[in-house]
ChimeraX commands (.cxc) that place a marker at each C-alpha (Angstrom):
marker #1 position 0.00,0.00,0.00 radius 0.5
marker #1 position 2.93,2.16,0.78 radius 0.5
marker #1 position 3.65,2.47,-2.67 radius 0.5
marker #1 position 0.59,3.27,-4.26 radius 0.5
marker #1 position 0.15,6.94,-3.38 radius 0.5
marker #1 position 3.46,7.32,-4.17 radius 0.5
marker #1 position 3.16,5.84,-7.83 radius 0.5
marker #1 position -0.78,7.67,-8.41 radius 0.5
marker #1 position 0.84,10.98,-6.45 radius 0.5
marker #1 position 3.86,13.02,-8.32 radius 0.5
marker #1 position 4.05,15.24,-5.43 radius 0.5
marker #1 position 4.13,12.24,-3.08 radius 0.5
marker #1 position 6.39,10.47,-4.64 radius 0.5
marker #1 position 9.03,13.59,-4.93 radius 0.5
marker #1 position 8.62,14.11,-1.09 radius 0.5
marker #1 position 9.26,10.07,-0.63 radius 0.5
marker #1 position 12.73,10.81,-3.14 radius 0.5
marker #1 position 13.11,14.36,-0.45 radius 0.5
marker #1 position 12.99,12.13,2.56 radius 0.5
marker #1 position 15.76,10.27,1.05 radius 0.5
marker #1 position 18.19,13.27,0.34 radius 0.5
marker #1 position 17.18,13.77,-3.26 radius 0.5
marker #1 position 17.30,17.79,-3.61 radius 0.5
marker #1 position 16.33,17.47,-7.38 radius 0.5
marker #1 position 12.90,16.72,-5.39 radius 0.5
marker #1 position 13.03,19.10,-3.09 radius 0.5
marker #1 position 13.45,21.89,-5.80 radius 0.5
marker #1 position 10.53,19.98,-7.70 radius 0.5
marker #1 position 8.49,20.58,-4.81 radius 0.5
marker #1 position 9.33,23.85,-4.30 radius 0.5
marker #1 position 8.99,24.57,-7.94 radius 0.5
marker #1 position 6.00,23.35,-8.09 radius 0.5
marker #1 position 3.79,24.59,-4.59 radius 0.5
marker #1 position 6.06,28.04,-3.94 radius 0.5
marker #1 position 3.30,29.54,-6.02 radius 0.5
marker #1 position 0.17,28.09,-4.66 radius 0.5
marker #1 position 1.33,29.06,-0.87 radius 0.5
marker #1 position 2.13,32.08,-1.54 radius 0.5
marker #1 position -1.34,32.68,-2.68 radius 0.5
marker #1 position -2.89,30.64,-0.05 radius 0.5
marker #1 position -0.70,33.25,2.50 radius 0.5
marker #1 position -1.03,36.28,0.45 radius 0.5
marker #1 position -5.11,35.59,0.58 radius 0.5
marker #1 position -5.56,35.28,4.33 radius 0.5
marker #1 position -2.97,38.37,4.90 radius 0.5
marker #1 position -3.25,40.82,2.68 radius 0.5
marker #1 position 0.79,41.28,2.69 radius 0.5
marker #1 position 2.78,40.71,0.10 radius 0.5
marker #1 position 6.03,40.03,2.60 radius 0.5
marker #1 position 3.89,38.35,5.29 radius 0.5
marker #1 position 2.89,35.89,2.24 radius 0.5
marker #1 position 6.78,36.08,1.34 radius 0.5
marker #1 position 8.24,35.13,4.85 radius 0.5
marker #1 position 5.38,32.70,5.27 radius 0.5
marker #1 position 5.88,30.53,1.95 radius 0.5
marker #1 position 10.29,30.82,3.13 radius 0.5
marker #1 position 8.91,29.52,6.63 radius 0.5
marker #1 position 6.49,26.40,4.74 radius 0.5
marker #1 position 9.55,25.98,3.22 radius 0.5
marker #1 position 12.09,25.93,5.88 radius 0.5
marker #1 position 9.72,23.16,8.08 radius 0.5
marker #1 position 8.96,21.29,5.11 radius 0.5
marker #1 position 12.88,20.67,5.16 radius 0.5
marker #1 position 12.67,19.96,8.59 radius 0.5
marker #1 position 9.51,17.99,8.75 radius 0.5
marker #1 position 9.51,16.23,5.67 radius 0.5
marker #1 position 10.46,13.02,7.94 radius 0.5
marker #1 position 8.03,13.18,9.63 radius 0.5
marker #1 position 5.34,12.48,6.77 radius 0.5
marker #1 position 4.37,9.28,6.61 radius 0.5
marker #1 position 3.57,7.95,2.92 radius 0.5
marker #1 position 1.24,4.74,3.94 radius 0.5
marker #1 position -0.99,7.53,5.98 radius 0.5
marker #1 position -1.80,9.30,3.23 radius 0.5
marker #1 position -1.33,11.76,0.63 radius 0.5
marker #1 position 1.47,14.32,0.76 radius 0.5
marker #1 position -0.27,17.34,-0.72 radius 0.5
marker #1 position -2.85,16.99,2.61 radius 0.5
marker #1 position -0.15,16.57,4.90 radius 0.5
marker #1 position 1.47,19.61,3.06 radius 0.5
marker #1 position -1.64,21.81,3.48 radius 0.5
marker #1 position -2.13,20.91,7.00 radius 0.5
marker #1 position 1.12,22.00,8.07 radius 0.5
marker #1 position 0.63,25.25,6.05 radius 0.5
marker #1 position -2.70,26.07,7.58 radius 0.5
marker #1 position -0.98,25.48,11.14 radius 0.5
marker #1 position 1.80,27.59,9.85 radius 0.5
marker #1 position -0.62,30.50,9.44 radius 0.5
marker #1 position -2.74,29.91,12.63 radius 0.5
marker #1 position 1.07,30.60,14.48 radius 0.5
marker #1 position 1.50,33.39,12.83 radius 0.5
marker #1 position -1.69,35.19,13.75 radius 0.5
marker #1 position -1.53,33.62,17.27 radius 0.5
marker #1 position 2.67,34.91,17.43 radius 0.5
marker #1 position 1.65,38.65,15.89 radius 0.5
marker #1 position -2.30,38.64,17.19 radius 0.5
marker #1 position -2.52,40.56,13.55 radius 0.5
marker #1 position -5.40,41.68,12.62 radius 0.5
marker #1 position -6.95,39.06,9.54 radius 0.5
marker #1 position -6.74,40.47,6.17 radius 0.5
marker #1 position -10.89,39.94,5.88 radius 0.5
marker #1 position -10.78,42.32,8.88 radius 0.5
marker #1 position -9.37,45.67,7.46 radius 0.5
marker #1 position -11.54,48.58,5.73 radius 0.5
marker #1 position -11.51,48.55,1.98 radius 0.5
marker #1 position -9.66,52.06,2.30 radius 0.5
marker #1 position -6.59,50.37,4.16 radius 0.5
marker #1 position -6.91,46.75,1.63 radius 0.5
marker #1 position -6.72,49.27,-1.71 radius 0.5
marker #1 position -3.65,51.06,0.12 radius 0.5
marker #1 position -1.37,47.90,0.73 radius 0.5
marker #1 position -2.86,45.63,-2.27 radius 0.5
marker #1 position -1.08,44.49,-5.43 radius 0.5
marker #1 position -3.17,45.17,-8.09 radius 0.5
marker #1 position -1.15,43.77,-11.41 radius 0.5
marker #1 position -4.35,44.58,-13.68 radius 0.5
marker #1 position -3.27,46.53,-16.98 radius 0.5
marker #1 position -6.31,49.17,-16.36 radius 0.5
marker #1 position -9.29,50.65,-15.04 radius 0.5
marker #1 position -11.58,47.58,-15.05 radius 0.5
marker #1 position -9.39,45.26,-14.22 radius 0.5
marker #1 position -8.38,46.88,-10.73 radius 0.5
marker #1 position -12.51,47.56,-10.49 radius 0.5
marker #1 position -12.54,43.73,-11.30 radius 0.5
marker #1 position -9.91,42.81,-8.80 radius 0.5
marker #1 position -11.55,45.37,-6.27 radius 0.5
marker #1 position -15.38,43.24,-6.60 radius 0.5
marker #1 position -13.60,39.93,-6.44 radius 0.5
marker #1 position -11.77,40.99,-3.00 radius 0.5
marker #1 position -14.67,42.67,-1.72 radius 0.5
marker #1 position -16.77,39.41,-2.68 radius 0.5
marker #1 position -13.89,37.08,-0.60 radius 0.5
marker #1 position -14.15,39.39,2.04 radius 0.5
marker #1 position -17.79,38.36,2.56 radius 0.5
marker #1 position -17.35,34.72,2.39 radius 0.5
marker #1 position -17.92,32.79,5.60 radius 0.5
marker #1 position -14.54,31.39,7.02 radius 0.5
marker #1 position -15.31,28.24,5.51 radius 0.5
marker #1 position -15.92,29.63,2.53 radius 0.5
marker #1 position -12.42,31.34,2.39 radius 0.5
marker #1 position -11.32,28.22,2.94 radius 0.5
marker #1 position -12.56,26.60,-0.24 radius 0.5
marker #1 position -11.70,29.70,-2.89 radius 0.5
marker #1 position -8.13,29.74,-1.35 radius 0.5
marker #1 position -7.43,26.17,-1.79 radius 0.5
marker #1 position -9.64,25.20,-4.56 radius 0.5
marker #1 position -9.12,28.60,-6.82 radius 0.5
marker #1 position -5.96,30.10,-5.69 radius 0.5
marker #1 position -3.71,27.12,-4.35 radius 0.5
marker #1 position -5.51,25.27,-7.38 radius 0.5
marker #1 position -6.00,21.93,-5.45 radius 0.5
marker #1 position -8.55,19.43,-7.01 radius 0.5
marker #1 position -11.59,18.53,-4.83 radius 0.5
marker #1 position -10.00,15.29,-3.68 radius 0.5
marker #1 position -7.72,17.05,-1.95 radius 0.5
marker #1 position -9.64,20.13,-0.71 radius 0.5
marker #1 position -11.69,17.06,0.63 radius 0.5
marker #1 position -9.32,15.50,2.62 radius 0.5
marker #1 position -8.36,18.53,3.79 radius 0.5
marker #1 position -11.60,20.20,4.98 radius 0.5
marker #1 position -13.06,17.09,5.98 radius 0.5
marker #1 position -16.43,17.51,3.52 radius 0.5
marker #1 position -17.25,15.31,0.68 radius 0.5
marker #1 position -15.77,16.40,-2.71 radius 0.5
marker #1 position -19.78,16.86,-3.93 radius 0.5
marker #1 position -20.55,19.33,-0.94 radius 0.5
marker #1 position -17.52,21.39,-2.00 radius 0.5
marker #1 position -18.43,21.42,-5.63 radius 0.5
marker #1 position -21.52,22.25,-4.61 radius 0.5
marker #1 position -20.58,25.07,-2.88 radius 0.5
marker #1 position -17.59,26.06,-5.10 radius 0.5
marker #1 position -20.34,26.01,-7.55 radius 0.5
marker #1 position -22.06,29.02,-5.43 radius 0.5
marker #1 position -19.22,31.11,-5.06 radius 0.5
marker #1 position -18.59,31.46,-8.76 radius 0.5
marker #1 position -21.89,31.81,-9.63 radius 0.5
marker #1 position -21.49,34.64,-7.01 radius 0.5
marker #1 position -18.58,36.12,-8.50 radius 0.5
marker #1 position -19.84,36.08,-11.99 radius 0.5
marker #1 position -22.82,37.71,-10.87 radius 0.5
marker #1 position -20.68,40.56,-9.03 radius 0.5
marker #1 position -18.85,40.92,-12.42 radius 0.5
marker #1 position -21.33,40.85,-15.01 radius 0.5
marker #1 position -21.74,44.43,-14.94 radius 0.5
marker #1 position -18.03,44.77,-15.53 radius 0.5
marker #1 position -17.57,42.14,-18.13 radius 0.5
marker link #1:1,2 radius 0.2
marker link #1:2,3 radius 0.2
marker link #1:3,4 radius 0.2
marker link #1:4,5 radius 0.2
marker link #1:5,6 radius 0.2
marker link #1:6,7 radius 0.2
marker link #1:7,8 radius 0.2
marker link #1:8,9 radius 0.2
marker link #1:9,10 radius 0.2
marker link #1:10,11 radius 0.2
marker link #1:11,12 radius 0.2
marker link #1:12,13 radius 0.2
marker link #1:13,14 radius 0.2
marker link #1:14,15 radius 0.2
marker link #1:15,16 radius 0.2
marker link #1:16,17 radius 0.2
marker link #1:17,18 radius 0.2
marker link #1:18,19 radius 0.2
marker link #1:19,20 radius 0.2
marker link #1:20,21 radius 0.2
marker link #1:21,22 radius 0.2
marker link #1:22,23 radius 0.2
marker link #1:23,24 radius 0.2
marker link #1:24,25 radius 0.2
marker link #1:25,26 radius 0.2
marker link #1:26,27 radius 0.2
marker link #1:27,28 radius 0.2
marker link #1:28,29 radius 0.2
marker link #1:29,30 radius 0.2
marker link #1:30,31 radius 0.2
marker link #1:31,32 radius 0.2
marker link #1:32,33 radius 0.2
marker link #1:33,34 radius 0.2
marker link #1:34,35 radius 0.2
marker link #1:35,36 radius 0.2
marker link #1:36,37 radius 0.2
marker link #1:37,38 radius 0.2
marker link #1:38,39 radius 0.2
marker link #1:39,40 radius 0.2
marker link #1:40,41 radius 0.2
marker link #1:41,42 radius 0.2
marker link #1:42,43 radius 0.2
marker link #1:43,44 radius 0.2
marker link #1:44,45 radius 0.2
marker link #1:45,46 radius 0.2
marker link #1:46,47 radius 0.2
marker link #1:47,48 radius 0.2
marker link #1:48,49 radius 0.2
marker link #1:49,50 radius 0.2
marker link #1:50,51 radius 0.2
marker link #1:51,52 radius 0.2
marker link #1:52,53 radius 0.2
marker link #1:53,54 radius 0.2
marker link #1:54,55 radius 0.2
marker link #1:55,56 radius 0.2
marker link #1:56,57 radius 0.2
marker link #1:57,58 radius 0.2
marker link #1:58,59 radius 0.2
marker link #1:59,60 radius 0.2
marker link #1:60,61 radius 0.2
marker link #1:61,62 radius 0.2
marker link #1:62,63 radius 0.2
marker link #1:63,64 radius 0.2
marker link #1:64,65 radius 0.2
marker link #1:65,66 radius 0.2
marker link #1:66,67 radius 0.2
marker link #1:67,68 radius 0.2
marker link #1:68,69 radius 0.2
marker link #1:69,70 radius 0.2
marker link #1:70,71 radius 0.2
marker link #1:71,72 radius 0.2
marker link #1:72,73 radius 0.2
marker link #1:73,74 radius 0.2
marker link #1:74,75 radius 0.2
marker link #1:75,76 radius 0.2
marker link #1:76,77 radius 0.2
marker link #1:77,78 radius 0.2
marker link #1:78,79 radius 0.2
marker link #1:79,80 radius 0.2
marker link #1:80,81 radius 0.2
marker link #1:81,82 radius 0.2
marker link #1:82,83 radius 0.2
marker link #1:83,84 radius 0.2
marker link #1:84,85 radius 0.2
marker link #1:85,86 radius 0.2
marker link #1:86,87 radius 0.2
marker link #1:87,88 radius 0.2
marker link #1:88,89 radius 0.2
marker link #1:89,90 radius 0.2
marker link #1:90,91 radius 0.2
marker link #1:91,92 radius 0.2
marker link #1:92,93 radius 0.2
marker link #1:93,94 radius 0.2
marker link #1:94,95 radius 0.2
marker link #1:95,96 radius 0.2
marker link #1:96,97 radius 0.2
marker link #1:97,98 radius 0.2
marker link #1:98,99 radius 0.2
marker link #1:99,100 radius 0.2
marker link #1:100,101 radius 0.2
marker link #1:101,102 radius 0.2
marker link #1:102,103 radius 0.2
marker link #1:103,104 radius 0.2
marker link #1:104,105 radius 0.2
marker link #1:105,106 radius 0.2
marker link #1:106,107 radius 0.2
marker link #1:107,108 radius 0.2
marker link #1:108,109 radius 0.2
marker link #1:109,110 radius 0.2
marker link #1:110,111 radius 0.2
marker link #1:111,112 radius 0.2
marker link #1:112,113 radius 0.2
marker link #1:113,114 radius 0.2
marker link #1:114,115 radius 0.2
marker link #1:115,116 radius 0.2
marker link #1:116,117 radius 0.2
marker link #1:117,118 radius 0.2
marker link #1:118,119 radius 0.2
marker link #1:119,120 radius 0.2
marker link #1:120,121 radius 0.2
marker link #1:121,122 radius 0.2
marker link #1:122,123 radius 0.2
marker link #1:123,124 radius 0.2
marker link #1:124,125 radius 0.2
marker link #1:125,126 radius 0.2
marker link #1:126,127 radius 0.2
marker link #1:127,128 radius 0.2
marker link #1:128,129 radius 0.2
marker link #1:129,130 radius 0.2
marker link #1:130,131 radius 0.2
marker link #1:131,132 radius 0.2
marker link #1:132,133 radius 0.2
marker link #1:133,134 radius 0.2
marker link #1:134,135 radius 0.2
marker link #1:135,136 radius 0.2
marker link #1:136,137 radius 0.2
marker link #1:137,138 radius 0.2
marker link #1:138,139 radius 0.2
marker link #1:139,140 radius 0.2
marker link #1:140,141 radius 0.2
marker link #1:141,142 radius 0.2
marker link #1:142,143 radius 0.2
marker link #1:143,144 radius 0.2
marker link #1:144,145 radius 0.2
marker link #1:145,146 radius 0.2
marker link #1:146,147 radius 0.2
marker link #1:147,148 radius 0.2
marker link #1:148,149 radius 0.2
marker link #1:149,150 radius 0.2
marker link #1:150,151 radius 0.2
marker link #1:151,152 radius 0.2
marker link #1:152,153 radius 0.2
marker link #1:153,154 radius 0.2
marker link #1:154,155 radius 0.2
marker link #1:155,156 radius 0.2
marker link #1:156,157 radius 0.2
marker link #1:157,158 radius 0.2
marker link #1:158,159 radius 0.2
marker link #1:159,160 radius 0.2
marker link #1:160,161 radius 0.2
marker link #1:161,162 radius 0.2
marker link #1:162,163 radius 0.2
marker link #1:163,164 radius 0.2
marker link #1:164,165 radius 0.2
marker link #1:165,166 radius 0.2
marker link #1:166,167 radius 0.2
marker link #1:167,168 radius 0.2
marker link #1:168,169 radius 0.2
marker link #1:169,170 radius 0.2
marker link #1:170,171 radius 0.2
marker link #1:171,172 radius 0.2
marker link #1:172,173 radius 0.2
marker link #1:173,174 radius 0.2
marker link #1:174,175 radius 0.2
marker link #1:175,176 radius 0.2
marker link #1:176,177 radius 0.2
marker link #1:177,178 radius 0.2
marker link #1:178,179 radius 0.2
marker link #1:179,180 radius 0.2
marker link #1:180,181 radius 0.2
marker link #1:181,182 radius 0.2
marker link #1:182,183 radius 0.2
marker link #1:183,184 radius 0.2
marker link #1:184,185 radius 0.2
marker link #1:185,186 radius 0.2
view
């Protein structure tokens, strides 16, 4: 059984070839979820270097943790997640910072990356994180890991602890919500 993850699972198998000293995997994996976590940390704080030092810190305990991931328990994307989402629950425990859904638009448009080539694009991006900001925790949840860490709903599953059709379901409702939002500006 130990093998079978490993063999369906690219990213379980390159953290089973980590755990043995391969660093060719360990720059695969990095390669390949640097991206994802930073938009997983950038999404709950608003801050580009919080996101920054946050995906170096994922980083730094994957290193150190990687051992302790166990192959025959499970996938290593969940394991990876789970560690992440402690990661960030430190953080605001460590700073007692203020969550990004928290702040006033005002203070979100002042410290935000917007990377959109013009007007309606930043509107866009504006009615997209005013939209997030109104989504129940759970909610957040699902759009950060399903749309901006890009995980499929097996994994979002096993994460979250909900059946993959209950997060469809409701991933369903939150783009129907966001398309609605931006119809206007479509």
């Amino acid at each position: 059984m130990a093998s079978e993850p490993s063999k369906k699972d690219p990213l379980t198998t390159l953290a089973v070839r980590m755990k043995k000293g391969d660093r060719k995997a360990a720059a695969a994996l990095y390669d390949e979820l640097s991206p994802k976590v930073y938009g997983f940390f950038f999404t709950r704080t608003g801050r580009r270097e919080t996101a920054e030092d946050l995906s170096q810190d994922m980083f730094l305990k994957l290193v150190e943790k990687v051992d302790s991931f166990d192959e025959t328990r499970g996938r290593f994307v969940v394991w990876f997640w789970q560690v992440a989402r402690n990661l960030l629950v430190d953080y605001y425990r460590e700073k007692k910072e203020v969550a990004f859904s928290a702040f006033e638009e005002s203070q979100v448009e002042a410290m935000s990356i917007t990377e959109a080539p013009d007007l309606d694009g930043r509107l866009g991006y504006r009615k997209v994180q005013h939209l997030v900001k109104s989504l129940s925790e759970e909610e957040k949840e699902l759009f950060e890991l399903r749309f901006v860490a890009e995980m499929p709903y097996r994994e979002v599953s096993e994460i979250m602890g909900k059946s993959e059709i209950a997060l469809r379901v409701a991933a369903s409702r939150i783009k129907g919500r966001i398309k609605k939002e931006l119809k206007d500006e479509i």
